[in-house]
BAROVO-572382 format. One line per 8 residues: number of its first residue (from 1); for each residue x, y, z of N, C-alpha, C. Coordinates in steps of 0.1 Angstrom, whole numbers. Layout:
BEGIN
NUM> X/Y/Z/X/Y/Z/X/Y/Z | ...
This chain:
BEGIN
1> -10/-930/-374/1/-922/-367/13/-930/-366 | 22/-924/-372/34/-930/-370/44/-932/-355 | 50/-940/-351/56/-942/-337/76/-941/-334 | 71/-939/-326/88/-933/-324/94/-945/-321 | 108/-947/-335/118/-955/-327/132/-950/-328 | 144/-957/-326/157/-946/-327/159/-950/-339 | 152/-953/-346/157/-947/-364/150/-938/-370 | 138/-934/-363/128/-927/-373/125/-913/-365
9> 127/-903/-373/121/-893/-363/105/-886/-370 | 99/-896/-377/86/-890/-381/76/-894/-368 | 82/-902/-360/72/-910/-348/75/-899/-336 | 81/-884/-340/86/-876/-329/81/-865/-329 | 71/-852/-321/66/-846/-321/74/-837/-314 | 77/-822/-319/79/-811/-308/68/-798/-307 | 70/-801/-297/64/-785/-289/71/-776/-287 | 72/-765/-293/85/-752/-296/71/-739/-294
17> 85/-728/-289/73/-717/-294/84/-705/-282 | 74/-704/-270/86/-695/-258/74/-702/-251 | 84/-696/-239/84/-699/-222/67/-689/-226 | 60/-699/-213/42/-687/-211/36/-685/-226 | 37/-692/-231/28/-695/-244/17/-702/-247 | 23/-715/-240/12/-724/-242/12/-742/-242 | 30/-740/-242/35/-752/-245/28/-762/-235 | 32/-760/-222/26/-766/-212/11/-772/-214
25> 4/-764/-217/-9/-767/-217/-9/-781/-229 | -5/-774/-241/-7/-784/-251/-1/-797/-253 | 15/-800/-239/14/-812/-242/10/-821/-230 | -1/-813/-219/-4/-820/-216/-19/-824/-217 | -26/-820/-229/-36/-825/-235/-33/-832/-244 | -18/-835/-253/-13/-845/-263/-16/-855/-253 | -7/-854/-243/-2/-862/-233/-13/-873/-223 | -24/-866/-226/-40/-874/-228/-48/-884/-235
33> -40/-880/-246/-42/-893/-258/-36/-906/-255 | -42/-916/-260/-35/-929/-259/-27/-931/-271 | -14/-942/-266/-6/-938/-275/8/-927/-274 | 7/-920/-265/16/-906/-265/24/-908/-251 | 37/-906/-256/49/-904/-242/53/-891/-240 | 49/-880/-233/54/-868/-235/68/-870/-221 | 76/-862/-229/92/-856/-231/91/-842/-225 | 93/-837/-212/92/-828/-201/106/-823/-201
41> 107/-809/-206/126/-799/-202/136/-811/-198 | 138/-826/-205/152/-828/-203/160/-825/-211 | 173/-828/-209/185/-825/-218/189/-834/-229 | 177/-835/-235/178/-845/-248/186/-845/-256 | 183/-829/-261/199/-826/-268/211/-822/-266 | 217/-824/-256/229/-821/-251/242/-821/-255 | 243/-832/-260/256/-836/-266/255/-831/-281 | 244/-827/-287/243/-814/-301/245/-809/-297
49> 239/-800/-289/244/-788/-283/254/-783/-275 | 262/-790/-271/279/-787/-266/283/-785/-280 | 284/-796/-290/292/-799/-298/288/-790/-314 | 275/-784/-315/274/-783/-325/264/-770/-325 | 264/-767/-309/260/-754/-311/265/-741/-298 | 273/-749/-293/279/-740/-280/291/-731/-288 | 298/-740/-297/312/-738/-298/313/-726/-311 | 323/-717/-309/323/-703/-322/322/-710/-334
57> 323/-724/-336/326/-727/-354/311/-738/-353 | 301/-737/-340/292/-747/-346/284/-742/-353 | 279/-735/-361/269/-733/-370/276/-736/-384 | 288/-738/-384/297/-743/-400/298/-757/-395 | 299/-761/-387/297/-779/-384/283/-783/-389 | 278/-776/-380/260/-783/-385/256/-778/-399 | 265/-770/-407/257/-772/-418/267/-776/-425 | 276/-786/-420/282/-794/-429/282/-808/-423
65> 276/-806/-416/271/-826/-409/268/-834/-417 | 273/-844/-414/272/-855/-426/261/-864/-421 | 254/-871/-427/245/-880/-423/247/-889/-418 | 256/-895/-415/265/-907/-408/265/-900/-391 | 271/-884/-392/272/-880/-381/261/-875/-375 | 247/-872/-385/235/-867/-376/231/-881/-371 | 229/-893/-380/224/-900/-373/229/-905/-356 | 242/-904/-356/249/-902/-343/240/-894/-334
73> 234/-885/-334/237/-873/-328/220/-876/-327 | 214/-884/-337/199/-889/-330/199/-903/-320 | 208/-908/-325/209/-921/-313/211/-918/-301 | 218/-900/-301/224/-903/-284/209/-897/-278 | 203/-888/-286/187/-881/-282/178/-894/-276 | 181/-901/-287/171/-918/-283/171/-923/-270 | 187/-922/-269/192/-932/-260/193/-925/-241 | 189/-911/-248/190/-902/-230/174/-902/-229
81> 165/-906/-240/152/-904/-240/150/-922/-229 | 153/-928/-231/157/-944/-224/163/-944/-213 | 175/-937/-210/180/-933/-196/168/-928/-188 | 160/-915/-191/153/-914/-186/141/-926/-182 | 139/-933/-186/128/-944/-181/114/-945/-187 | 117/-934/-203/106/-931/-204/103/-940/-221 | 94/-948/-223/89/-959/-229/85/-954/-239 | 89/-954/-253/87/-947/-265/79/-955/-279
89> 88/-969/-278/84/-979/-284/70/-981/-288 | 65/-977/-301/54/-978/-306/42/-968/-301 | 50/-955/-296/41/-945/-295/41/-932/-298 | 37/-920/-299/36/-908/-302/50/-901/-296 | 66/-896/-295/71/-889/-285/68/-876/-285 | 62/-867/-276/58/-857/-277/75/-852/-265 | 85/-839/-274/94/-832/-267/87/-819/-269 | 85/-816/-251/80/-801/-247/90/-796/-238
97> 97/-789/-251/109/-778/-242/106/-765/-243 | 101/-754/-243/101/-745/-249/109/-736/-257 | 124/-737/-246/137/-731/-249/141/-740/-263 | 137/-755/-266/142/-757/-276/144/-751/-287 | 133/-738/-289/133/-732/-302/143/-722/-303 | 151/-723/-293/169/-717/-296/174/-719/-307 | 172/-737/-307/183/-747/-314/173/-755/-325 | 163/-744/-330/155/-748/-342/162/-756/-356
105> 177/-745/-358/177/-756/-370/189/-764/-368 | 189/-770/-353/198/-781/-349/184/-793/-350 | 175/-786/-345/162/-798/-349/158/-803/-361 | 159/-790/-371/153/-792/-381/164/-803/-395 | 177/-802/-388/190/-807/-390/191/-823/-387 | 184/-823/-375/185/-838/-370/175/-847/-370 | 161/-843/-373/150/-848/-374/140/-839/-384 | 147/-843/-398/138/-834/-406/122/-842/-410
113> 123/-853/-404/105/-857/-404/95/-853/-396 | 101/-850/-384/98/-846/-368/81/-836/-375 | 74/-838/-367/62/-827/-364/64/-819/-356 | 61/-804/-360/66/-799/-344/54/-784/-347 | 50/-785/-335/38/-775/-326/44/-759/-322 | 39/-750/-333/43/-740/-323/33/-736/-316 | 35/-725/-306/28/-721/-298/25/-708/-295 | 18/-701/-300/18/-683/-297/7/-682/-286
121> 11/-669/-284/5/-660/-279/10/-645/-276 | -3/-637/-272/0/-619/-274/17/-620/-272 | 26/-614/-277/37/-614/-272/40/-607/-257 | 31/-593/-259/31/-586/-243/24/-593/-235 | 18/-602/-237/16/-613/-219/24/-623/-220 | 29/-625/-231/46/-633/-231/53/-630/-219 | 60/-619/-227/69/-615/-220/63/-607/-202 | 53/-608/-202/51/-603/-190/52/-612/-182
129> 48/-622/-183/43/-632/-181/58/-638/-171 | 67/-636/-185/76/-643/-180/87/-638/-166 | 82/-619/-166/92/-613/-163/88/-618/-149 | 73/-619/-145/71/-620/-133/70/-631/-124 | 75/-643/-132/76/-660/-129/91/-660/-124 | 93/-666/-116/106/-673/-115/112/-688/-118 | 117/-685/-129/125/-703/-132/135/-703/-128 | 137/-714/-126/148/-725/-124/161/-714/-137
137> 174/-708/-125/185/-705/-138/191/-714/-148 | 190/-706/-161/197/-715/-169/205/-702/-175 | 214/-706/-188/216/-699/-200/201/-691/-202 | 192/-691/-202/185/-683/-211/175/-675/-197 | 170/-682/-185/161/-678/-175/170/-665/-170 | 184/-668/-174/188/-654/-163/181/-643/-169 | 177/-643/-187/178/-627/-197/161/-621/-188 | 152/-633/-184/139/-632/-179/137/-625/-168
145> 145/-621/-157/148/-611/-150/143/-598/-152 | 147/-593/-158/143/-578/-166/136/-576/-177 | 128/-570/-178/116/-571/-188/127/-565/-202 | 135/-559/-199/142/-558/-213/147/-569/-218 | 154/-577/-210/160/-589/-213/149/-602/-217 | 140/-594/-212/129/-608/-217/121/-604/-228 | 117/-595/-234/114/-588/-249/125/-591/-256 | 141/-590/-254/147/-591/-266/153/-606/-269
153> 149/-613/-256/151/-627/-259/137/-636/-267 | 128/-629/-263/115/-631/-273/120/-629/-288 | 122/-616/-290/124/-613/-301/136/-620/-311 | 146/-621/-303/157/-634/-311/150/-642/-313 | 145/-650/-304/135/-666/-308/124/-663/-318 | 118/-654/-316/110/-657/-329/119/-651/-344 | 124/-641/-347/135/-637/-353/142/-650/-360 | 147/-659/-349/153/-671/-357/144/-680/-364
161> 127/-680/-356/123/-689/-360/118/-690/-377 | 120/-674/-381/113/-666/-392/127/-666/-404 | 140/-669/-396/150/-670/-407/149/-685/-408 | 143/-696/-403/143/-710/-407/129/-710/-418 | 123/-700/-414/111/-703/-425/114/-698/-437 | 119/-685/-436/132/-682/-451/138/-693/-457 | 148/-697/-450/161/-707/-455/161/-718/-453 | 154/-726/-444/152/-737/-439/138/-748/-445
169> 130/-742/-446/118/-745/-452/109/-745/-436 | 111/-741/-428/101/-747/-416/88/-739/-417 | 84/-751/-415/66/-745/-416/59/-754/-406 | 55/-749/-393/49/-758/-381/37/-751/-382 | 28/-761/-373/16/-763/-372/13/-749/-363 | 8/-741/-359/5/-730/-351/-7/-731/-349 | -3/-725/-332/-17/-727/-323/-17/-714/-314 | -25/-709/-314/-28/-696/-308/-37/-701/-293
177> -28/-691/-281/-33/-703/-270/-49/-689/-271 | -50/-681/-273/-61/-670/-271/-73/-680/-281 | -70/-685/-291/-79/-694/-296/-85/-709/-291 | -73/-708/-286/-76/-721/-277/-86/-718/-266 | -86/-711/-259/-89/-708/-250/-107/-703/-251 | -106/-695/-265/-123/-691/-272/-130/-706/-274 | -120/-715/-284/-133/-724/-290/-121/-738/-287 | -123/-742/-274/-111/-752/-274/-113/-769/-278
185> -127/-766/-281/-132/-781/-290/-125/-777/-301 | -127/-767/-312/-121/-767/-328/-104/-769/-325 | -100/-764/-317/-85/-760/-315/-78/-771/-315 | -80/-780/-303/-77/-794/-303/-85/-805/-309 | -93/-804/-317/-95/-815/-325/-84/-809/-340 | -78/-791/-343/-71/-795/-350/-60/-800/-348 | -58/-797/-335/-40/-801/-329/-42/-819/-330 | -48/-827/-325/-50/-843/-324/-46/-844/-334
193> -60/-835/-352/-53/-845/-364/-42/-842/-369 | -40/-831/-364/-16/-828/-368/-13/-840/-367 | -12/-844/-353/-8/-849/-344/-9/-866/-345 | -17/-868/-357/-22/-883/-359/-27/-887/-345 | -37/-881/-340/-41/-886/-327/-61/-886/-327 | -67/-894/-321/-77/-892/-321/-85/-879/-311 | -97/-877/-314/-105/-867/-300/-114/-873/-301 | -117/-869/-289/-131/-873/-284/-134/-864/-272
201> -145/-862/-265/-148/-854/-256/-139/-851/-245 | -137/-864/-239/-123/-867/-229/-112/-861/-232 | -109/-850/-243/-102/-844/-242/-101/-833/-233 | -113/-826/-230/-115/-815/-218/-115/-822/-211 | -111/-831/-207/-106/-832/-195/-92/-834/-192 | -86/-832/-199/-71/-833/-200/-65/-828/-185 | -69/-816/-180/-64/-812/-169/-66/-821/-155 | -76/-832/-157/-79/-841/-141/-67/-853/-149
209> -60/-855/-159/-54/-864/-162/-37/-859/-155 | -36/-843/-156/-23/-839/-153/-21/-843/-139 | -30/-839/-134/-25/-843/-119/-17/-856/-113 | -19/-867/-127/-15/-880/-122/0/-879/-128 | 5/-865/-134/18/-870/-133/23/-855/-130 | 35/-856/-127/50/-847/-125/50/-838/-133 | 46/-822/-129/51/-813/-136/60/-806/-128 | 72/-803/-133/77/-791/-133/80/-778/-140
217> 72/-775/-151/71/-759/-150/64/-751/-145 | 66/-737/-146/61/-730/-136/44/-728/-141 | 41/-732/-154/25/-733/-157/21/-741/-154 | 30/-753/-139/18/-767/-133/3/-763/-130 | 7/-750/-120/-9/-748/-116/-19/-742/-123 | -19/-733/-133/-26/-732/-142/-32/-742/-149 | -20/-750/-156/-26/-763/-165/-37/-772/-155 | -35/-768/-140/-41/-779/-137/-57/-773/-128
225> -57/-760/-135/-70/-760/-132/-81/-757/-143 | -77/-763/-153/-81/-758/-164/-79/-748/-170 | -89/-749/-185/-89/-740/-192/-93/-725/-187 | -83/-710/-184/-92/-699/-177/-87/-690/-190 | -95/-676/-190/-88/-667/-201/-80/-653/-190 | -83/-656/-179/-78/-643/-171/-62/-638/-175 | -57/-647/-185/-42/-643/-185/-44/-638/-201 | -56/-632/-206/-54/-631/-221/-55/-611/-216
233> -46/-607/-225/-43/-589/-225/-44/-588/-207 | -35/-594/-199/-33/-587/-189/-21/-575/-189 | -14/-578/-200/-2/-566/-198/-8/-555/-199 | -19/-551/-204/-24/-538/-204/-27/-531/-191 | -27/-541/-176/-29/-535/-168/-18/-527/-161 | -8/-536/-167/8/-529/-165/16/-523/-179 | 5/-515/-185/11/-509/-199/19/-497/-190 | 16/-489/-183/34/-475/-179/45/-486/-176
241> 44/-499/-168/58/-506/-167/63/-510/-179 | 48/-517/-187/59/-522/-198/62/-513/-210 | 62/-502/-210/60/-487/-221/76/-491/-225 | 85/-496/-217/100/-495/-227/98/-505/-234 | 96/-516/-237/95/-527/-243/83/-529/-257 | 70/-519/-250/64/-525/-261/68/-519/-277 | 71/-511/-279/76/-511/-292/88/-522/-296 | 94/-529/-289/104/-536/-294/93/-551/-297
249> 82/-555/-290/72/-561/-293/61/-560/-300 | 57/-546/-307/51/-541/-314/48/-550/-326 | 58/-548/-336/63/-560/-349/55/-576/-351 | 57/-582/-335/56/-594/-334/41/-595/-333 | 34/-586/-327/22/-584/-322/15/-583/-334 | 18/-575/-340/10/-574/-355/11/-586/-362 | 21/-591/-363/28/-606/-375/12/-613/-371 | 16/-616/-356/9/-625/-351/-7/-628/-351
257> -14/-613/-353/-25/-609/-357/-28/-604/-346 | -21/-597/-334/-27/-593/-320/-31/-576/-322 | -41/-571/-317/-41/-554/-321/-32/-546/-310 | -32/-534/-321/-19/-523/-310/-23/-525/-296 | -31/-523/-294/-40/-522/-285/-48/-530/-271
């Protein structure tokens, strides 16, 4: 396994995918491994993202960045990853943002070694999921409000993530949390060897490990009672609420291999 330092970004792992997927869960069974620093919703990329993706001309900047200036633009990622206090030096960095996959090919721009984890699941307990959580406002928590706004912000994100695999070459490791959840020995012994990480049994137990640290997203309590499937096809119990949406989810559901149904 390769280790993260501020020159190399093959020693850097992301967790991408949406909000109620799965991200949560999976990095904190990475985050179990020895070896691994997992990287919790800071603002790692910040100063990209003012500069290279806030502004009307940044998508003609970033794809005319010079390599002089990406590498800038990974030092400062390094260097807020150190502000935070969090010890990287000769280990796995595991970044679990979910929203990062906004700014997929700002990632895939600045860290083209990077591994990075997607995360599916049904889309309709996605987005249900999400409509009925409350996060912390940002740019993107406000569209989560209204189940319309939270289907069509689903649908951009994956939408973008499908024009990087067009033009961009991205091809991540995918993990289906409904599989995880079936046979979660095969699932994470595949995610570990992505991941250059070992398994061993002590992996189920990943969830008595969380407790010893800080979560804040809204899937802390879940992750931390283990593996359950009660959240797999619950949107069907609220299929008349979600009847405006699911055709706009329809598409994704099938891609993804989920039935109409």
């Amino acid at each position: 396994m390769k280790r993260a330092d501020a020159d190399d970004s093959s020693g850097l792992l992301f967790i991408l995918g949406f909000p109620r997927s799965g991200t949560t869960l999976l990095g904190e069974i990475l985050a179990g491994r020895p070896g691994v620093a997992l990287l919790v919703e800071k603002p790692l990329l910040a100063r990209a993202v003012a500069e290279l993706f806030d502004p009307a001309d940044g998508p003609a900047r970033l794809a005319a960045l010079a390599d002089a200036a990406a590498q800038r633009y990974r030092e400062d990622f390094w260097q807020r990853v150190r502000a935070g206090g969090i010890a990287t030096q000769g280990r796995l960095a595991v970044e679990q943002t979910a929203f990062n996959t906004v700014y997929l090919p700002l990632i895939l721009r600045l860290f083209p070694e990077a591994r990075i984890v997607f995360a599916l699941r049904d889309p309709r307990d996605v987005v249900f999921s999400c409509f009925r959580r409350q996060f912390a406002p940002n740019r993107f928590t406000l569209e989560l409000q209204s189940l319309e706004g939270a289907a069509q912000l689903y649908c951009d994100a994956m939408q973008l993530a499908e024009t990087c695999r067009a033009r961009l070459g991205f091809a991540p490791f995918e993990i289906r949390n409904e599989d995880l959840i079936a046979d979660f020995d095969r699932e994470t012994q595949r995610l570990c060897a992505f991941a250059g990480l070992s398994w061993d049994e002590s992996v189920r137990d990943y969830y008595r490990a969380s407790t010893d640290r800080t979560l804040t997203t809204v899937s802390a309590v879940q992750v931390r009672r283990g593996i359950a499937g009660d959240g797999v096809g619950q949107w069907r119990r609220y299929r008349e609420q979600m009847a405006p949406v699911l055709p706009l989810l329809a598409p994704w559901a099938a891609k993804f291999g989920y039935p109409p149904e």
